[in-house]
C-alpha positions as CSV (number, residue, x, y, z in Angstrom):
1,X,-1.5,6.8,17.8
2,X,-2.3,3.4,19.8
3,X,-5.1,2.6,17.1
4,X,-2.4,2.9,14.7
5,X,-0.2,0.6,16.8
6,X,-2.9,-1.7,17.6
7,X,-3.8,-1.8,13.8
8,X,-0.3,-3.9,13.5
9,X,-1.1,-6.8,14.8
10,X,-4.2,-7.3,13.0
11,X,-2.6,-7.5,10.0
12,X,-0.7,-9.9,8.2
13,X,1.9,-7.4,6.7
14,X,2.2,-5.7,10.1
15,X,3.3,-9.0,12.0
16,X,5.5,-10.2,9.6
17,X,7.3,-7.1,9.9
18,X,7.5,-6.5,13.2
19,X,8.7,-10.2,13.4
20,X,11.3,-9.3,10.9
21,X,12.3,-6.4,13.4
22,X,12.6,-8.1,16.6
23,X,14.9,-10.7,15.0
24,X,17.2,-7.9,13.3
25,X,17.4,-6.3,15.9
26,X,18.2,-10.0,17.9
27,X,20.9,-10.1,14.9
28,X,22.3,-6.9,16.2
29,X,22.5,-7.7,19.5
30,X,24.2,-10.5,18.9
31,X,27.0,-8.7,17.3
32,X,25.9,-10.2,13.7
33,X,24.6,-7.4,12.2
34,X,25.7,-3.5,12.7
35,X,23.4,-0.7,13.2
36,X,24.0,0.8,10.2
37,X,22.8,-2.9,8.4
38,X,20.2,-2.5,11.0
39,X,19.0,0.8,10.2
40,X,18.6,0.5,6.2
41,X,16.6,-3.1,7.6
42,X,14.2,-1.1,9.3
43,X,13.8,1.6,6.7
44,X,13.4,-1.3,3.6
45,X,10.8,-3.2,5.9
46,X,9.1,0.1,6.8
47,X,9.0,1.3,3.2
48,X,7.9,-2.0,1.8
49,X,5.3,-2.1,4.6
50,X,4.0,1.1,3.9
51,X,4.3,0.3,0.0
52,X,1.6,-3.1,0.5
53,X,-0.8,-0.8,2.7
54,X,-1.0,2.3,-0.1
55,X,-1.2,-0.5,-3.0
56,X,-3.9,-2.4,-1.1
57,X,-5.9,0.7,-0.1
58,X,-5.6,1.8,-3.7
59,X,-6.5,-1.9,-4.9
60,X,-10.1,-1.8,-2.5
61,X,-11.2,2.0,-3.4
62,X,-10.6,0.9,-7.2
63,X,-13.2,-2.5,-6.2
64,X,-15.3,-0.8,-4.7
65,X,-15.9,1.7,-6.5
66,X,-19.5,1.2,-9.0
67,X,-19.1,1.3,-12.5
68,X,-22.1,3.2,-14.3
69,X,-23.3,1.3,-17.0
70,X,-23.5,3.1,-20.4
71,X,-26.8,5.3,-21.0
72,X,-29.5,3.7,-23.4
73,X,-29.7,7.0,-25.9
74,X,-27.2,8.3,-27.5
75,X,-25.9,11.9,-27.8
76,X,-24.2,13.2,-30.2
77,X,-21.7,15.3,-31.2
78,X,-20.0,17.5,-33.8
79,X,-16.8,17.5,-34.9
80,X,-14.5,19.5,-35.8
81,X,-15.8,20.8,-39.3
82,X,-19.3,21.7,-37.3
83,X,-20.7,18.9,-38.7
84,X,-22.5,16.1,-36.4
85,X,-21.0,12.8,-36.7
């Protein structure tokens, strides 16, 4: 769990979050905001935070990952009258 919370403020996304946080809730305690604008903050930022992470880890494994190049021979195959094509 502290990894995860460590892993915050490593990152870009996680920093301007939890900046975006600390002044909501500085908004609320202000009397500027109520905790019910509060709450669906937290839950947009969250989800929107959480949205960047899943797209960026999908992102990397998709350039990472090696593309095979074609074989050399070729194989063949029939279709559906039995011939080969």
């Amino acid at each position: 769990m502290l990894g995860a919370l460590t892993d915050i403020f490593h990152s870009e996304k996680g920093l301007a979050a939890l900046v975006l946080i600390i002044a909501a809730t500085v908004l609320c305690t202000l009397g500027h905001m109520t905790i019910a604008d509060w709450t669906d903050f937290a839950k947009w930022t969250f989800a929107v935070y959480v949205g960047g992470k899943t797209i960026q880890g999908g992102v990397s494994a998709i350039a990472a990952a090696r593309v095979t190049p074609a074989s050399s021979h070729q194989t063949t195959s029939t279709n559906n009258l039995g011939g080969v094509s």
